[in-house]
C-alpha positions as a printed Julia matrix, in Angstrom:
544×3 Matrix{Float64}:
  -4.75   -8.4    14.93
  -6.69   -7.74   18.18
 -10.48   -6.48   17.28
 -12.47   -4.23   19.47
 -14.9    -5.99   22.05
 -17.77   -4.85   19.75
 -17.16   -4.21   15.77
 -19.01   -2.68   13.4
 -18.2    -2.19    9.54
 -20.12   -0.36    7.05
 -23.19    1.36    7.74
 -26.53    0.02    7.2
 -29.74    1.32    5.27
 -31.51    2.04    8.22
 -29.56    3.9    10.34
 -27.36    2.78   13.56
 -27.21   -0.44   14.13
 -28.08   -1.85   17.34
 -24.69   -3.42   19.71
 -26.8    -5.55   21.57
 -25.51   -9.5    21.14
 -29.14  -10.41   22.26
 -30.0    -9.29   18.33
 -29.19  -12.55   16.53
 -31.88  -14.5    15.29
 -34.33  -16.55   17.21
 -33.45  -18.98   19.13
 -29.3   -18.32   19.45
 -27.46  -18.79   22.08
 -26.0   -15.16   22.64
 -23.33  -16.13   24.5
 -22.18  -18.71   22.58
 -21.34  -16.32   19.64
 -18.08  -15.92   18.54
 -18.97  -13.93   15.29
 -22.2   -12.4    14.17
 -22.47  -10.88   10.82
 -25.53   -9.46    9.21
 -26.21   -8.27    5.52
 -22.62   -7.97    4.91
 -21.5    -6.52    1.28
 -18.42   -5.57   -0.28
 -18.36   -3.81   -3.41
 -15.04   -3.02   -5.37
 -14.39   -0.8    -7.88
 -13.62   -1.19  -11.63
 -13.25    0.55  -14.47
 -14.67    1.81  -17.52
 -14.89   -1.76  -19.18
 -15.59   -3.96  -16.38
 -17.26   -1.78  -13.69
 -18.02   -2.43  -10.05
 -17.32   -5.31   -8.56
 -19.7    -7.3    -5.82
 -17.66   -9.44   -3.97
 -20.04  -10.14   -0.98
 -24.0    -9.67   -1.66
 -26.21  -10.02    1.81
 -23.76  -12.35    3.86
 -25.33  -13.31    6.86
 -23.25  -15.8     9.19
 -23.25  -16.73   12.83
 -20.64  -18.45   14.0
 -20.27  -19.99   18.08
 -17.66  -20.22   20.03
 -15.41  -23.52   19.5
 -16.77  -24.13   16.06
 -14.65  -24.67   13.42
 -16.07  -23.6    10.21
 -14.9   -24.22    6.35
 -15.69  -22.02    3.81
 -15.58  -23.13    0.3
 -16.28  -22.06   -2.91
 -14.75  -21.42   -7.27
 -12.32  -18.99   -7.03
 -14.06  -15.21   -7.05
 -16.71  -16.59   -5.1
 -15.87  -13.98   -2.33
 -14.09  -16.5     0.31
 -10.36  -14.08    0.79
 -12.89  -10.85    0.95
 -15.21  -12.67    3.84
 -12.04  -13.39    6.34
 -10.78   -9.62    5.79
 -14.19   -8.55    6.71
 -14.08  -10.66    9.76
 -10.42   -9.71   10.49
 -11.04   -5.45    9.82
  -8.56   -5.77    6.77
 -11.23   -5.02    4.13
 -13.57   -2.5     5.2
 -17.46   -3.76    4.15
 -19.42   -1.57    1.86
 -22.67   -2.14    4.29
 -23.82   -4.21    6.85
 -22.89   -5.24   10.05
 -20.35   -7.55   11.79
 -19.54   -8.16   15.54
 -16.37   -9.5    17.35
 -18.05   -9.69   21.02
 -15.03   -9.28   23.2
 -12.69  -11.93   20.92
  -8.95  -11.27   19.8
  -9.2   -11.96   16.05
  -5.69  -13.82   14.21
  -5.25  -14.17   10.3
  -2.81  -16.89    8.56
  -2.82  -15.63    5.29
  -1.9   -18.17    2.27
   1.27  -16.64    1.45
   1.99  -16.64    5.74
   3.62  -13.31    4.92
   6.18  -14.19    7.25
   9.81  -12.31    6.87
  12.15  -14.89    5.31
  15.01  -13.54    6.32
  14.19  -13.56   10.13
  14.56  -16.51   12.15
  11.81  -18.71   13.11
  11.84  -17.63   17.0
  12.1   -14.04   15.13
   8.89  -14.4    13.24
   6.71  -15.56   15.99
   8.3   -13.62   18.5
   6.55  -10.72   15.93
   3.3   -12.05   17.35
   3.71   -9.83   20.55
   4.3    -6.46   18.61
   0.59   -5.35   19.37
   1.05   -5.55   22.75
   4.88   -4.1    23.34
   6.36   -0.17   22.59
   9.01   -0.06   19.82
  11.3     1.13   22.58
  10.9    -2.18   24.38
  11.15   -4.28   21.12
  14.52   -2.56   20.27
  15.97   -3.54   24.02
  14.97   -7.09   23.19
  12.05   -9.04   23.76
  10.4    -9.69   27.74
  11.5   -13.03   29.06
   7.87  -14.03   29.6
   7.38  -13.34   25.63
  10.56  -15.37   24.54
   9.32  -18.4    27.04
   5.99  -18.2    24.9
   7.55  -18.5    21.79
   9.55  -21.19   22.7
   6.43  -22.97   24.02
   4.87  -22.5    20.48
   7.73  -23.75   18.62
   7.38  -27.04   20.59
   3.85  -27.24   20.12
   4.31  -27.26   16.29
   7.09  -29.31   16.19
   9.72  -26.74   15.27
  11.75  -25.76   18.67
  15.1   -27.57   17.12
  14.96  -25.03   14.19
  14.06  -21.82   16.34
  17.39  -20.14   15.06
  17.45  -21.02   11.73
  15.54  -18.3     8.84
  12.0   -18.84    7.71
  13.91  -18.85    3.99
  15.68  -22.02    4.64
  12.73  -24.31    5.97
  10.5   -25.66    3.93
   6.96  -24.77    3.01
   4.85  -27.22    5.67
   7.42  -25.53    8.36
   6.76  -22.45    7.34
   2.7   -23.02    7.86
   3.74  -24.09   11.48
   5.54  -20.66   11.66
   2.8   -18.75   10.47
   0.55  -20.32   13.15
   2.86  -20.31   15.94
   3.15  -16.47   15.14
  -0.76  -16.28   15.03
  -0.94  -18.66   18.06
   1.54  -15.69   20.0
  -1.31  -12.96   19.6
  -3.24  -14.7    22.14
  -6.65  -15.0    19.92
  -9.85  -16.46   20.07
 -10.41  -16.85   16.81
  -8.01  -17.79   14.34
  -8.63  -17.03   10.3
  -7.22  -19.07    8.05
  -6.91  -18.06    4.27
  -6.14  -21.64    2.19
  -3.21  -22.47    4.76
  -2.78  -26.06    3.38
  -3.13  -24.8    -0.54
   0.91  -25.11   -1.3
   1.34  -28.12    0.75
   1.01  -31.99   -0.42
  -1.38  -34.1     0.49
   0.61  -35.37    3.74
   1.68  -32.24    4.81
  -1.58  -30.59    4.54
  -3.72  -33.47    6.73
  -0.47  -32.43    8.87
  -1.22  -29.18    9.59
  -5.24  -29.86    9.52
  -4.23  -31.53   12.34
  -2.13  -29.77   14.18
  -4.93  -26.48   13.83
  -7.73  -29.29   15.45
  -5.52  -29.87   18.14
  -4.36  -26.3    18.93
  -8.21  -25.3    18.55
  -9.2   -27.73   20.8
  -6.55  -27.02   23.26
  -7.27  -23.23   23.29
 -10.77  -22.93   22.62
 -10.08  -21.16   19.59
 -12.73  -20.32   17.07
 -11.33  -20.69   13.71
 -12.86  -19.6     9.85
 -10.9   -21.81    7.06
 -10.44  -21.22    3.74
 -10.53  -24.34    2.2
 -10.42  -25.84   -1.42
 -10.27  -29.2    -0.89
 -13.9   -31.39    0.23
 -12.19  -34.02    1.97
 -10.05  -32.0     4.8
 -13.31  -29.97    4.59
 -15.15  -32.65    5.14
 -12.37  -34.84    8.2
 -11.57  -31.23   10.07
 -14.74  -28.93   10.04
 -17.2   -29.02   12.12
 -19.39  -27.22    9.57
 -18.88  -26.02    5.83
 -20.39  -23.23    4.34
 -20.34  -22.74    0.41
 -19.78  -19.44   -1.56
 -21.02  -18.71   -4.67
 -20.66  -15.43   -6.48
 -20.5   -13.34   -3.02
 -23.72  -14.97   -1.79
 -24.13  -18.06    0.87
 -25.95  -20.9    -1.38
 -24.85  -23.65    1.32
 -24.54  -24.3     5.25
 -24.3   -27.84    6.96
 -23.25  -28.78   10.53
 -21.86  -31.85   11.07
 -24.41  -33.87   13.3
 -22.31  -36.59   15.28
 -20.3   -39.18   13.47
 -22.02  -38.39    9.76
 -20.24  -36.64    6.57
 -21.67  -33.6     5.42
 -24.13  -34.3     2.77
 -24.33  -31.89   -0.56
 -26.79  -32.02   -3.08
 -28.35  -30.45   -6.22
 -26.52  -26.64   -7.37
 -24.69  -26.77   -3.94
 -22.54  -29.48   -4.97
 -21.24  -27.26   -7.56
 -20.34  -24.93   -5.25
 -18.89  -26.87   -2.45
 -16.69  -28.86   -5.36
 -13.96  -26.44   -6.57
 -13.17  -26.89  -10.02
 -10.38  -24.45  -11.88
 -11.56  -20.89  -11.97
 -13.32  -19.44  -14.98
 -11.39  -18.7   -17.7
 -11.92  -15.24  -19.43
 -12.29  -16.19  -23.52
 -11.92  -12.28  -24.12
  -8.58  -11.87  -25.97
  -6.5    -9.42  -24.23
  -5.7    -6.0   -26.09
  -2.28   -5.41  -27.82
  -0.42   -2.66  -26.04
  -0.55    0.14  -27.83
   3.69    0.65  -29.23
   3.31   -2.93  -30.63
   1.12   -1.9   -33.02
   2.91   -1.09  -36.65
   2.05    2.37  -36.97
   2.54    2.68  -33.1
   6.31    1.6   -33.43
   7.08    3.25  -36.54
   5.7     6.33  -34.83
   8.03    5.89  -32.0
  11.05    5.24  -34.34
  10.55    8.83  -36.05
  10.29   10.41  -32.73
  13.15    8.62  -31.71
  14.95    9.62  -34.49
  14.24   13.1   -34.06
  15.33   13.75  -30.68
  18.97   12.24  -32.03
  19.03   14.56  -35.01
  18.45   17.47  -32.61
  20.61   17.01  -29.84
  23.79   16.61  -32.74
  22.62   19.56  -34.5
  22.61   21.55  -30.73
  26.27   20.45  -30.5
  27.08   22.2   -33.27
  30.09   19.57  -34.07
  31.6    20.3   -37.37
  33.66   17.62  -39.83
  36.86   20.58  -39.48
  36.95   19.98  -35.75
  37.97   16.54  -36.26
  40.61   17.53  -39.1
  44.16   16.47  -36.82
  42.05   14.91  -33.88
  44.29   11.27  -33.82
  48.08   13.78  -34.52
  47.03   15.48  -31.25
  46.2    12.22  -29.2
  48.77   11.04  -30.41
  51.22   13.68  -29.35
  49.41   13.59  -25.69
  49.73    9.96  -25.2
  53.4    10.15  -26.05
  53.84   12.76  -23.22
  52.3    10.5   -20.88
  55.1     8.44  -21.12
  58.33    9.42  -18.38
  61.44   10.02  -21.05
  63.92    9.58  -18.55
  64.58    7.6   -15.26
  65.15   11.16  -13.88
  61.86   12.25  -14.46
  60.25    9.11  -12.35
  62.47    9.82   -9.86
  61.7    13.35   -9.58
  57.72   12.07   -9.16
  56.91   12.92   -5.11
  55.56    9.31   -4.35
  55.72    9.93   -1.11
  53.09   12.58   -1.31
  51.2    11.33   -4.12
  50.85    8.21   -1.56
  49.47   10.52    1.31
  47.0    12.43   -0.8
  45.45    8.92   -2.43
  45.46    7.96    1.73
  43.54   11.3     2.31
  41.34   10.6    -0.95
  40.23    7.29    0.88
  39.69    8.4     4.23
  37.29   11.47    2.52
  35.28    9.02    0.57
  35.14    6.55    3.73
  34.0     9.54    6.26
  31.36   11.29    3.63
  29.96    8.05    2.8
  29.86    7.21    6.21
  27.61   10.06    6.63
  25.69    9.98    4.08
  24.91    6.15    5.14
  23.85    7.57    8.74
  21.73   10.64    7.13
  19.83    8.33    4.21
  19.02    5.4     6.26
  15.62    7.35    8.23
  15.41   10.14    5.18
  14.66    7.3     2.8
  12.53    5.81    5.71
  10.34    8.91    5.49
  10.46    8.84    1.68
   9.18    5.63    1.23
   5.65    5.03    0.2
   5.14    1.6     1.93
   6.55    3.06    5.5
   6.67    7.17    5.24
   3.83    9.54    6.2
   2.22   10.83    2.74
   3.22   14.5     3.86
   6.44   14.14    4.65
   7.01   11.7     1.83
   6.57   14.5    -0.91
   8.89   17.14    1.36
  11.75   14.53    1.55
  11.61   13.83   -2.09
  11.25   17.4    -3.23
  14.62   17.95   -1.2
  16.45   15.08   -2.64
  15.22   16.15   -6.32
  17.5    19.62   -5.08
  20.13   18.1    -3.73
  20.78   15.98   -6.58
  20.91   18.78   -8.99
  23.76   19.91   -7.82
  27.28   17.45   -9.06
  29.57   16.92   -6.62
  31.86   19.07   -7.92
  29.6    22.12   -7.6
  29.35   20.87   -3.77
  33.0    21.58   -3.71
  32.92   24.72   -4.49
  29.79   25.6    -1.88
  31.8    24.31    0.65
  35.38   25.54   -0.22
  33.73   28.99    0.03
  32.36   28.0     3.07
  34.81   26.55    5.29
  38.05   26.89    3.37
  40.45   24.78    1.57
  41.22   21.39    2.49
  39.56   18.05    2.63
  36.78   18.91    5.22
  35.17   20.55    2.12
  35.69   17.34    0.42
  33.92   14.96    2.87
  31.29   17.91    3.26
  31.05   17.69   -0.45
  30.76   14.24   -1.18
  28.59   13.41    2.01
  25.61   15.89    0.35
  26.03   14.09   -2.51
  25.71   10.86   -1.0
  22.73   12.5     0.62
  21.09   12.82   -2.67
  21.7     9.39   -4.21
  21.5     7.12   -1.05
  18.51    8.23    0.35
  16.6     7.79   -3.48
  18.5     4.2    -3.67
  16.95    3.35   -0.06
  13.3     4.14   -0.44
  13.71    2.1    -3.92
  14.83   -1.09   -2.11
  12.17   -0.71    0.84
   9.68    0.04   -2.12
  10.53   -2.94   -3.82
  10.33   -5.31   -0.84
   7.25   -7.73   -0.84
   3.99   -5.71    1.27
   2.85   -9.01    2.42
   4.97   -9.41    5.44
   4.8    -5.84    6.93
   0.88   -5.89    5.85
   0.65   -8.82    8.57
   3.12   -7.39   11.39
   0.19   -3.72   10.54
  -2.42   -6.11   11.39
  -0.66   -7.6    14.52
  -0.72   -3.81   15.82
   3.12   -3.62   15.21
   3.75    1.0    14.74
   4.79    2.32   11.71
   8.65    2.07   12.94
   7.74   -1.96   14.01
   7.06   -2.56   11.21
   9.85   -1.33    8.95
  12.31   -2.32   11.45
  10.91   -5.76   11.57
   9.07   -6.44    8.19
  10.87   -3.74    5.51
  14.36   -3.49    6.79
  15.56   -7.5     6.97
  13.98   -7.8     3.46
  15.8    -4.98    2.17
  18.9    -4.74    3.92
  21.12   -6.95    1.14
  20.04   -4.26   -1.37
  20.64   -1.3     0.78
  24.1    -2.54    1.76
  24.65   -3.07   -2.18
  24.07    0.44   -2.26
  26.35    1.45    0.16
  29.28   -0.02   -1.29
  28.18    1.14   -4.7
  28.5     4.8    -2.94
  31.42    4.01   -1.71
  33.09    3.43   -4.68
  31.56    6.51   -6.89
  33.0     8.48   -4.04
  36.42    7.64   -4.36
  36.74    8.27   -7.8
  34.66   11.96   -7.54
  37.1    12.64   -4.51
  40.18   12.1    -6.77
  38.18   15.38   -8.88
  37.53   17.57   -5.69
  41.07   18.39   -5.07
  40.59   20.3    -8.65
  38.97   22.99   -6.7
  40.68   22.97   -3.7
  38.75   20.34   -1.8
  41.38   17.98   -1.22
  42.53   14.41   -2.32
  45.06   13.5    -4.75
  43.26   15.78   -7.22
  45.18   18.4    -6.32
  48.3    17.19   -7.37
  46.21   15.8   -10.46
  45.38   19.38  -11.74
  48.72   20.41  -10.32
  50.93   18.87  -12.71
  48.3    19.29  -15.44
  49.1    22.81  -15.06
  53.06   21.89  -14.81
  52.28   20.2   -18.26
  54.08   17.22  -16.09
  52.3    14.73  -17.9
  53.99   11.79  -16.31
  53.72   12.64  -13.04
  49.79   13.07  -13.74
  49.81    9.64  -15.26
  51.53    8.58  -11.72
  48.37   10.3   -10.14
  46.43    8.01  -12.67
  48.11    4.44  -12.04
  48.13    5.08   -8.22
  44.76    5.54   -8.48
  43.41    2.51  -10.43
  45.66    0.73   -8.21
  43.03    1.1    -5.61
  39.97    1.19   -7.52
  40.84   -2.68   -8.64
  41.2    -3.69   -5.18
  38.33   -1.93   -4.11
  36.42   -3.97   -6.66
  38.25   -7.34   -6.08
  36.69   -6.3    -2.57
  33.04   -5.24   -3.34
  32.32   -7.55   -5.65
  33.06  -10.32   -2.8
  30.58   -8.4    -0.64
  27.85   -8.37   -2.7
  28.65  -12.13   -3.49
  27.71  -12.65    0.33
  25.35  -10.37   -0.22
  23.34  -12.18   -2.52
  24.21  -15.63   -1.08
  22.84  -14.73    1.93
  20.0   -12.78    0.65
  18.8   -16.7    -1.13
């Protein structure tokens, strides 16, 4: 994320704070600051039982250019709130900070980076800030590929630049994540525990790859760190945290460790975090009265949806004589009357049942894909979010069938009706599957490619869409093959398909000829499945 020449957060007690770099205290180099941060507080809120929260209490920090600084601390001490102060994340609840003309880069702990994007992908997602969505969709600028590259061979990854972020393991990954920060161009880099999954090995690793990229940049850099020792070999100065106030600063002076004494030692010496005795409350439907409760409601709403029915013990009286009798008619009683079925035209009409499920789902694909886009709450403007969904709720009142009929009146019979039909239903369904899967994908990723400066449409093309595009595609096939089964009903009503001939000989009481309609039709619904369910296999293979 690139931060303004000059940043403030939060507004003091007195008024306007002054811009003026020369304000530091006595004796500071101004131009030697990288960061300057002055009574900084962050404040969350709770609830009833626990209340606010102070995460930062009167932080004051300066911080020159070059330096790289540790920050330790127990977990809760405010360490994760501090860097998304500095970054413009997490917006202070007073005091001051200032970014004097710097471009400010976070590696988060998780990296955030989008698995299912290659490696060159991922940091290539470095330069969204700086390019328009039109020019990211023609492909990146040479100049920005040649970058990347160059980062990949600085970290040690350029032989496994096409292979996905998913299939390299977690030290790799780190190297991503800072080759992608590394592409932003900053001058000071934020890092949030970047060595906290890694082994001990892998972690002095990448300790030492940040010292020598620092060093070769002149990049400022803030770590989160949890372990004294790399504190202690890669900083040139730790500061401790301690219940969102500073109880410790040391600068390295030459050769010498950093020295801790007395309650600071404490601090600077993470231990597991504090473990809340409280027992945690029961829900309330586990409790006995609670589930009996439910069980009687339960109960209820049974009892008065078979009373609404109104199904009497008579209207069962002769129930298994008459299936009986159907069944039997089912069956062809002569080699005549097999014969006499019109395969040929049974054959076109499940042909014409296909090709209206293909072209309606087709469109409903193309229609859902940027509705559900709009819908979503992670990538949708809050507006148009509720519109979209109050249009959906509509659509999907209305069964297929119904759809049918709208559209038989409108245009006339035949199966235009039918793909009209089922592509408003697919409309309705698609579009509510869609914004579920983009819902449901991890926020970490497109959070970072937000605080690159990637748009709105960047960052679901980039970050939401290859997360949820195994899910979506699920969908689509799902769709796909709900639709040929309600096409093989449209035809009831005129709308084409092999329905027609369905309700046709129903009428005819030519019972086997409608069981022809029947077989012919399961006929392709098994190899339809034989077929999706080898999809989503891929699917999910790939998805891994």
């Amino acid at each position: 994320m690139s931060a303004a020449y000059t940043t403030h957060h939060g507004r003091g007690t007195d008024g306007l704070q002054s811009t003026d770099p020369r304000d530091v205290a006595p004796g500071a180099d101004e131009y030697a600051l990288a960061i300057d941060v002055h009574g900084l507080c962050k404040t969350y809120e709770g609830n009833r039982r626990t209340g606010a929260v102070a995460a930062l209490c009167g932080v004051d920090l300066q911080v020159r250019r070059g330096q790289h600084v540790a920050i330790m601390g127990a977990s809760g001490s405010g360490k994760t709130t501090l860097l998304g102060c500095l970054s413009g994340r997490i917006t202070p609840s007073c005091g001051r900070i200032e970014v004097n003309r710097q471009r400010v880069s976070t590696i988060h702990q998780d990296m955030r980076l989008v698995v299912r994007r290659t490696a060159l992908q991922n940091v290539l997602d470095g330069a969204l800030g700086r390019l328009s969505l039109w020019r990211t969709l023609l492909g990146y600028p040479r100049a920005e590929n040649h970058h990347a590259w160059q980062l990949l061979e600085r970290v040690g990854l350029k032989d496994r630049a096409h292979l996905p972020v998913g299939n390299l393991s977690g030290g790799q990954q780190q190297r991503v994540a800072i080759a992608r920060s590394l592409m932003q161009n900053p001058e000071i880099l934020l890092a949030d525990e970047p060595v906290a999954s890694l082994d001990e090995s892998a972690a002095r690793d990448i300790m030492a790859l940040l010292g020598d990229l620092g060093r070769q940049h002149n990049l400022t850099r803030i770590s989160v760190l949890h372990d004294w020792t790399l504190a202690d070999a890669y900083s040139d100065r730790i500061i401790g945290l301690d219940t969102g106030r500073m109880v410790f600063d040391s600068t390295r002076n030459g050769s010498r460790p950093f020295q801790v004494t007395g309650t600071a030692a404490d601090t600077v010496n993470v231990g597991p975090p504090h473990r809340n005795d409280r027992p945690e409350a029961r829900a309330p439907w586990t409790r006995p009265w609670a589930f009996a409760a439910a069980m009687v409601a339960i109960t209820a709403v049974y009892v008065l949806a078979l009373k609404s029915l109104n199904i009497g013990s008579r209207q069962f009286e002769g129930i298994g004589t008459g299936l009986a009798t159907f069944l039997a008619g089912l069956v062809p009683d002569s080699v005549e009357q097999v014969t006499e079925i019109p395969w040929l035209k049974l054959g076109r009409a499940v042909l014409e049942t296909l090709g209206m499920s293909l072209i309606g789902t087709t469109l409903g694909i193309l229609i859902s894909w940027p509705m559900a886009a709009l819908a979503a709450k992670n990538v949708g403007p809050k507006r148009m979010r509720h519109v979209v969904r109050f249009f959906l709720n509509g659509v999907r009142t209305v069964p297929s069938l119904i759809w049918a009929l709208f559209f038989v009146a409108a245009v006339g019979l035949g199966p235009l009706a039918g793909v009209l039909a089922l592509t408003a239903y697919s409309i309705g369904y698609l579009t509510k599957f869609f914004y579920e899967h983009y819902e449901a994908v991890e926020p970490g990723p497109p959070d970072a490619l937000a605080e690159i400066g990637a748009s709105g449409m960047q960052k679901f093309l980039f970050g939401v869409w290859p997360a949820s595009k195994p899910a979506v595609l699920s969908s689509c096939i799902f769709m796909f093959e709900y639709n040929v089964r309600a096409a093989s009903v449209l035809g009831i009503v005129g709308a084409g398909g092999i329905g027609y001939w369905f309700s046709q000989f129903f009428a005819w009481r030519n019972f086997p000829a409608a069981l022809a309609c029947l077989i012919m039709l399961l006929v392709v619904v098994v190899i339809l499945d034989a077929i999706s369910t080898h999809l989503r296999g891929r699917l999910v293979s790939t998805a891994k």
